[in-house]
Every structure is written in structure tokens, then in C-alpha cells.
N, C-alpha and C positions, 0 to 999 in steps of 0.2 A: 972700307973707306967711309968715313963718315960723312953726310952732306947735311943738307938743311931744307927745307921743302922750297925754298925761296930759287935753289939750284936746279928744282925741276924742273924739266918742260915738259908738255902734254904729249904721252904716250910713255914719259919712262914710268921705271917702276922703281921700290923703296921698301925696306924692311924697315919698319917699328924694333927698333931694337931694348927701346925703354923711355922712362920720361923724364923730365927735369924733375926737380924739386919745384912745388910752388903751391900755388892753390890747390889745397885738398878735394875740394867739391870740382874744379874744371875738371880736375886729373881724373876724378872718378866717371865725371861724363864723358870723357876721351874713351873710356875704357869699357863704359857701358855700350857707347856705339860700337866696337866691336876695331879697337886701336892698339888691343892689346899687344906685349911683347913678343914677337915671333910675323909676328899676322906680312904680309906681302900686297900692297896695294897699288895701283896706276892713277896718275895723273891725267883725268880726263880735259878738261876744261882750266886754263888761267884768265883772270878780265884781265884788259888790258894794262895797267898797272900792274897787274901779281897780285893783288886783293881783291876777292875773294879766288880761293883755291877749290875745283871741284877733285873729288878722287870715286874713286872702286874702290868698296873693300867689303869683302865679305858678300858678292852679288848683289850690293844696294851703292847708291850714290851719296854722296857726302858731302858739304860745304863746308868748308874752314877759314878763317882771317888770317892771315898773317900770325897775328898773333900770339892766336889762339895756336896754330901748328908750331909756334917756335916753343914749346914746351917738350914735343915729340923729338926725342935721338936719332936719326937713321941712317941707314946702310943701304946701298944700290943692292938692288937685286937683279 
């Protein structure tokens, strides 16, 4: 089932299952921090509007915009 990171709350989790199309260079920095397809990550932290999004992934912590995450496809895990 597909969601969107905007559907998470703190503690689920979410498989990266791919990216949109869009900015070549963001996409590449998604993928550098360790976003890639496959990867299994949790929702640590939301502010209180839903911008910014903290996550897990890969044993490091991660901060994302709105955004910036609406670029990433994913699946509940």
C-alpha cells in the first residue's frame, strides 16, 4: 500500500520503494544519505505542523521538509 511521509506518525515505519522524477542533484542527495530503494526506515520525531520530519535510517538520524520527502514513493513496512 502506498503512503506518503505526511501519513506517518512517530514510530511507524516505511519502505523507500523509489523516487519521483524531479531534481536530479536532490534525488542524488536522497540517495547519498542512505534513501535508497529497498532501505526500511521509522519515523522518529514530527514538529508540530508535520514540517520538519525527523527519521532512522541506516543507524543515523535524518531531518527532511515536507518537501523535500514528497519526492520519496513508499510502502508501510
Amino acid at each position: 500500500m502506498a503512503v506518503t511521509m505526511e501519513m506517518l506518525k512517530p514510530g511507524d515505519s516505511a519502505r523507500v520503494v523509489g523516487l519521483e522524477p524531479g531534481d536530479r542533484g536532490y534525488r542524488q542527495r536522497l540517495l547519498a544519505m542512505g534513501l535508497t530503494p529497498g532501505v526500511v526506515f521509522s519515523v522518529s520525531r514530527k514538529a508540530p505542523l508535520g514540517d520538519p520530519i525527523e527519521i532512522s535510517v541506516r543507524n543515523f538520524t535524518l531531518t527532511l521538509r515536507k518537501g523535500e520527502a514528497s519526492i520519496l514513493r513508499l510502502e508501510r513496512a
